[in-house]
N, C-alpha and C positions, 0 to 999 in steps of 0.2 A: 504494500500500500504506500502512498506517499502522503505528504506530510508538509504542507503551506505554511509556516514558518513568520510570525509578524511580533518584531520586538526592536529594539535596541540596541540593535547587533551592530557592529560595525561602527562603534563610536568612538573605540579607546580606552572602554571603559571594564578592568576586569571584571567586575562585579556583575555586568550585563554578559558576556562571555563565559562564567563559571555556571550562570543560567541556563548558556545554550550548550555548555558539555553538556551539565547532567540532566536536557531534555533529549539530547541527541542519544547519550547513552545507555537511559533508560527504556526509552522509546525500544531502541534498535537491541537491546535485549530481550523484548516482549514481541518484537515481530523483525527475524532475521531479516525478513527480504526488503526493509524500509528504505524507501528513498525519500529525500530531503530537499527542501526548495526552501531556501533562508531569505526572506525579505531583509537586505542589509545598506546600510549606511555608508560603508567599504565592501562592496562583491568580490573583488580582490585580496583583502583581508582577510574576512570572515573564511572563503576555500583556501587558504593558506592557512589557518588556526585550526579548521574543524573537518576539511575535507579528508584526513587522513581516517582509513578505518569504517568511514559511510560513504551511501553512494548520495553526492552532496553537490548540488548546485545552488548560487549564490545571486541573488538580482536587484534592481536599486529600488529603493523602494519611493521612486518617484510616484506623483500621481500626475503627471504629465501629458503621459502616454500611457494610458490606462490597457491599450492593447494587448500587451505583455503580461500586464499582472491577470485577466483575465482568460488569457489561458492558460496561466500558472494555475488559476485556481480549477479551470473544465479539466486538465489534467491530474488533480488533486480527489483525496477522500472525506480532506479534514483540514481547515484550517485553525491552529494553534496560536491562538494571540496569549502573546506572553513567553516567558512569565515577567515578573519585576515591577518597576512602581510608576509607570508611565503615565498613571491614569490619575492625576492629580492637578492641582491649582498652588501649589506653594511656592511659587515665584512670582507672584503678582505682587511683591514689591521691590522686586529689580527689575521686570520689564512690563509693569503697567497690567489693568485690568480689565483688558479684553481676553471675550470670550475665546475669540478666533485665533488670530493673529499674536504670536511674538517677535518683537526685531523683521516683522517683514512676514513670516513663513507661519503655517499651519501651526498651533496649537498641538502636543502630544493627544490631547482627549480627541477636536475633531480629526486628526490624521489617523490614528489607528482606528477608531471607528470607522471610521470611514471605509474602511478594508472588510471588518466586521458589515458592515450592513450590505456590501459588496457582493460579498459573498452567499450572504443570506439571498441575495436577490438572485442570484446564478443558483440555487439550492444543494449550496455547500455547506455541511456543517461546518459549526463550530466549536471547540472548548477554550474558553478562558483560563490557562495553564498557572495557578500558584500566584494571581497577578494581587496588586496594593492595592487600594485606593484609596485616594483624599490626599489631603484636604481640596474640599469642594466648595468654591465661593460664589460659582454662580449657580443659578438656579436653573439655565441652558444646558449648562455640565451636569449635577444632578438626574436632567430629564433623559438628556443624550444617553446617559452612563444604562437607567434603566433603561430604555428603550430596548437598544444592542445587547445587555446582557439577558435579559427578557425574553429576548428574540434566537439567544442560543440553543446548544445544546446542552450543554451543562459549561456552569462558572465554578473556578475552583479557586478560593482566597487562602492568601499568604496566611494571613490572621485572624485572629477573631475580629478586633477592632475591625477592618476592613468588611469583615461579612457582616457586622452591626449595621456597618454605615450603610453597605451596599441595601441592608434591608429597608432602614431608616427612608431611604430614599425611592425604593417604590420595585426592587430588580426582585423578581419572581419565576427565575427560569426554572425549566425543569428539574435540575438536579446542579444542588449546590451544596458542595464540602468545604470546609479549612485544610487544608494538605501542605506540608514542611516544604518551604524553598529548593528549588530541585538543587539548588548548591549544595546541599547538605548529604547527596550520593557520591561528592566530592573523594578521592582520595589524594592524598598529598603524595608530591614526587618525593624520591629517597633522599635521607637526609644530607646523603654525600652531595646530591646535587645544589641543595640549597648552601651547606658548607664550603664549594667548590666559588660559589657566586660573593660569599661573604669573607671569601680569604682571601678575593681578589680589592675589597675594599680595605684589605690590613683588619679584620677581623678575625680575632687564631679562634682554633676549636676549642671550645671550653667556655668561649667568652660571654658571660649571661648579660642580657640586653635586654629594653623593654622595646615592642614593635611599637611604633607610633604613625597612626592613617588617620592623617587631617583632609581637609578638603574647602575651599573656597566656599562661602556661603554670604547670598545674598548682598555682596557686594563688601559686607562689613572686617571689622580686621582684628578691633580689640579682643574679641576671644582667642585669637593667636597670642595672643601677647601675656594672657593669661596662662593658656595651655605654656609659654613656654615656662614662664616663669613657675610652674609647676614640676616642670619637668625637671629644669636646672638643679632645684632642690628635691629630687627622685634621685636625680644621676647622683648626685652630691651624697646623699644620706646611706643610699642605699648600695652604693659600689659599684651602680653597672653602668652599659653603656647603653647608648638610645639610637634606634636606628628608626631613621623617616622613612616609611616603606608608601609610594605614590602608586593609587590604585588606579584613576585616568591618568593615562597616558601626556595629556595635555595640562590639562586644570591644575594638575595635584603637583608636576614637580616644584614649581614657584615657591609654595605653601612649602612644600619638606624644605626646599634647600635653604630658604628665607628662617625657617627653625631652625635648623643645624645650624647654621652659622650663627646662630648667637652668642656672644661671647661668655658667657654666664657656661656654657657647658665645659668649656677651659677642655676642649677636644674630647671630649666621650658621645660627641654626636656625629651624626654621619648621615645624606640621603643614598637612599638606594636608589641607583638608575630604574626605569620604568621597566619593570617585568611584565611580559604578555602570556604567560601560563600561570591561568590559575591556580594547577598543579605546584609550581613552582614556588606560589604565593604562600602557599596553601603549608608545605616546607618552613619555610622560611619564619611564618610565624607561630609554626609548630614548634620551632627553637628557641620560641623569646619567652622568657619567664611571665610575661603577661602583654597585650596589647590591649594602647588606648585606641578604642575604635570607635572612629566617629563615619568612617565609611560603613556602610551596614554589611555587606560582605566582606569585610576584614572581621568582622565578629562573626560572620556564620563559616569562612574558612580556618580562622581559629577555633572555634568550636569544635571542628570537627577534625582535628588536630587535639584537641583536649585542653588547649591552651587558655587560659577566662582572660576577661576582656574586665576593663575598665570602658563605660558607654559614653561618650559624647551625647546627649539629646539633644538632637536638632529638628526629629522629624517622628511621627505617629509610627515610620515603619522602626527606625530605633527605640523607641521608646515598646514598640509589640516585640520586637527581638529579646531585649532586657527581660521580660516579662515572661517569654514564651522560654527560654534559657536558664529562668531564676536567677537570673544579674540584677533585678531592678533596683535592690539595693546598693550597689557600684554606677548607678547611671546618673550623668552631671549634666542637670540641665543646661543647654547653650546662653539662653537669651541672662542666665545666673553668671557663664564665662563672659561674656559680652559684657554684662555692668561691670564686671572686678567683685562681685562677691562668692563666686565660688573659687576662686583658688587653694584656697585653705582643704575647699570639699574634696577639690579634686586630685590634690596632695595626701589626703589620708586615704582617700579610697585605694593608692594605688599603694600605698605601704601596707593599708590593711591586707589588700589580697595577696605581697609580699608575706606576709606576716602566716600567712593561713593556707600557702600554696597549695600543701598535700590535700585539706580538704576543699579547698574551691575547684581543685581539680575533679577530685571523684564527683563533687554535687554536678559539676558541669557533665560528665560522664555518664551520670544517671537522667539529666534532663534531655542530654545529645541521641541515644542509641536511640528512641523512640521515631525521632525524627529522621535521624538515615532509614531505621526500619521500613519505615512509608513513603519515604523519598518516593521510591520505584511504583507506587500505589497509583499516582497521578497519570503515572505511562500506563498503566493499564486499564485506566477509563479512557484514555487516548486513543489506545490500539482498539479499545473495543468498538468506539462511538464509530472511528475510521471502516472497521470491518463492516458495520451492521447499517452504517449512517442514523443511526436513533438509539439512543440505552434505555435498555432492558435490565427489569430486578433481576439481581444476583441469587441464581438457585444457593 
C-alpha cells in the first residue's frame, strides 16, 4: 500500500525528522510492501535522510501546481497528516494576527488543511498521525480544525490536552485516540558514535556534561540571558561541562553558540555543530547526565535514552510532555525566564535532579516503556484504515 505523507519534513528541523523515522518505520514494519510519498519542504533532503531502507519518494509541497499532488494522492491508500504541532496559532505575536497569511505565505493551519480537505474531496482517506494542537486564537482556526478532522478517518492526538481542546472545539470524527509521539520508537545510534563526534570537539570519554537545547522564541532574548546565567553556576557548582546541542539546523545555532561563548562558563561550554540524525541526537544526549530541554524533542529523544530532562515551558506541547513523563515538577516556566524570576528555579531544579540521578532515572524509565510500547500502535491503525479505506472494531 502506499502512504501520502503531509508534515514538516524538510525544514531542518530534527524534531520534525525523528517524527518521520518513526512513522516510516513503524508503518513499514506492519506492512512490508509500503511505499512512501513524503510531502517535503526539501524533496532532496528528506530522500537523502529517509530514503535509505523504504521505497520513498519525496515532492514539494507547493500548492501551486496542485496537478502533482493530486495524483500523488489517486495513486495513494491513505493520506497521513502529521505527526507534530503544526496545527497551532502561537506566533501571533511575532508575525501579526491573521488568520491566513504569515510574512506573505499560507498559515501552517490553512496549508495543511488544505491537503486534508483535498483529499477528502478525491475520496482518500485520512489519519491525523500523533498531531498537537493549539493554541487557537481565532475562531476561523477553531472551525477549520473541526471541520477537516470531522471529516477524517480517525485523528490521533499527541496528548491529552490536545484531544481536550480538539473536543472543546467541536472535532467529532470517527475514531479518536491519544497515542505516544512516534519519536518515542526512537532508538539511539551506538555510543561510540556519538563519542566519536564529541572527541572531535576536545570532549574525552568520561567527560559528564549537561545537554542544553534552546531555541529562538518569539523574537524575545532575556530568557537566554537567564538560562545562561543558570547554567554558568550549574557548570561552576557542579563540575561539569555544558554542551549547546542545536536541534534546527538554522534557528538554533545563533542561540547555542551566543550561550557558549559567555564568559561566565570560563571554557566548560561548547556548541555542537548541527546534527541531522536523530539517531545521533538521540546518542548524544543519552550521555549527558541530564538535558535542559526546551526543544520538545530533545526531551522525548532523551527520554528514551533514559536521560531526565530539566523543561523549558514555552508551549502546551512542553508543558503535556512534562506531565505525560512525570517531569512536571522540573518544568520552568519561560515567560518566569523572561522576567528574571526564575533563575534561582531553574538552578535548583537542575542540581536537584543532579542530586537524585539514580532515581529520576528509573521514575523516567517506568513512565518511558509504556510509550515506546504503543509507539508502533499508531502504524497499525495506519496500515489498517490504508488496507480497508474505513476502521472496523477490533475483534
Amino acid at each position: 500500500m502506499r502512504y501520502l505523507i503531509s508534515g514538516y519534513y524538510g525544514e531542518k528541523n530534527a524534531g520534525d525528522e525523528a517524527i518521520l523515522v518513526g512513522i516510516l518505520q513503524e508503518i513499514g514494519l506492519r506492512d512490508p510492501n509500503a511505499g512512501f510519498t513524503v510531502l517535503s519542504f526539501d524533496p532532496d533532503d528528506t530522500e537523502r535522510r529517509h530514503g535509505v531502507g523504504h521505497e520513498l519518494v519525496a515532492m514539494s509541497t507547493s500548492l501551486r501546481s496542485p496537478t502533482r499532488l493530486r495524483a500523488a494522492m489517486r495513486s495513494a491508500d491513505l493520506l497521513v497528516s502529521g505527526g507534530g504541532s503544526f496545527l497551532h496559532e502561537a506566533d501571533f505575536e511575532l508575525h501579526g494576527r491573521s488568520f491566513l497569511f504569515r510574512e506573505g505565505k499560507l498559515r501552517p493551519i490553512p496549508y495543511f488543511l488544505s491537503i486534508v480537505f483535498m483529499a477528502r474531496a478525491q475520496g482518500l482517506p485520512v489519519m491525523w498521525y500523533a498531531q498537537g494542537l493549539g493554541p487557537l486564537h481565532t475562531l476561523a482556526a477553531r472551525r477549520l480544525v473541526a471541520k477537516a478532522a470531522s471529516a477524517s478517518q480517525a485523528v490521533t492526538w499527541r496528548d491529552y490536552d490536545s484531544a481536550r481542546l480538539a473536543y472543546e472545539i467541536g472535532v467529532r470524527g470517527p475514531v479518536q485516540q491519544v497515542v505516544p509521539d512516534p519519536a518515542y520508537s526512537l532508538k539511539p545510534a551506538p555510543a561510540a558514535e556519538a563519542q566519536d563526534l564529541l572527541g572531535r570537539l576536545g570532549m574525552a570519554a568520561g567527560t559528564r556534561y549537561l545537554a542544553v537545547c534552546p531555541r529562538p522564541w518569539l523574537g524575545r532574548s532575556a530568557y537566554l540571558g537567564s538560562l545562561g546565567q543558570a547554567l554558568e553556576k550549574a557548570a561552576a557548582e557542579l563540575d561539569v561541562e555544558v554542551l549547546l546541542v542545536p536541534f534546527h539546523q538554522v534557528q538554533d545555532p545563533p542561540v547555542c553558540e551566543a550561550l557558549a561563548a559567555r564568559p561566565g562558563f570560563a571554557g566548560r561550554a561548547r556548541a555542537l555543530p548541527a546534527v541531522t540524525s536523530p539517531a545521533l541526537l538521540a546518542a548524544i544526549l543519552g550521555g549527558a547526565e541530564l538535558v535542559v530541554a526546551m526543544r520538545l524533542h530533545s526531551g522525548i529523544l532523551a527520554a528514551t535514552a533514559q536521560t531526565p530532562a530539566v523543561i523549558i515551558d514555552y508551549d502546551p506541547k512542553t508543558r503535556a510532555f512534562a506531565a505525560q513523563t512525570g517531569q512536571g515538577p522540573w518544568a520552568v516556566a519561560i515567560d518566569r525566564l523572561e522576567g528574571g524570576s526564575a533563575q534561582a528555579t531553574l538552578l535548583e531544579a537542575i542540581k536537584d535532579t543532579m542530586a537524585a540521578l539514580p532515581a529520576r532515572r528509573a521514575a523516567l524509565a517506568r513512565a518511558v516503556a509504556p510509550l515506546q510500547a504503543d509507539a508502533g500502535r499508531t502504524a497499525g491503525l495506519a496500515v489498517q484504515i490504508a488496507s480497508a479505506g474505513d476502521v472496523w472494531a477490533a475483534e
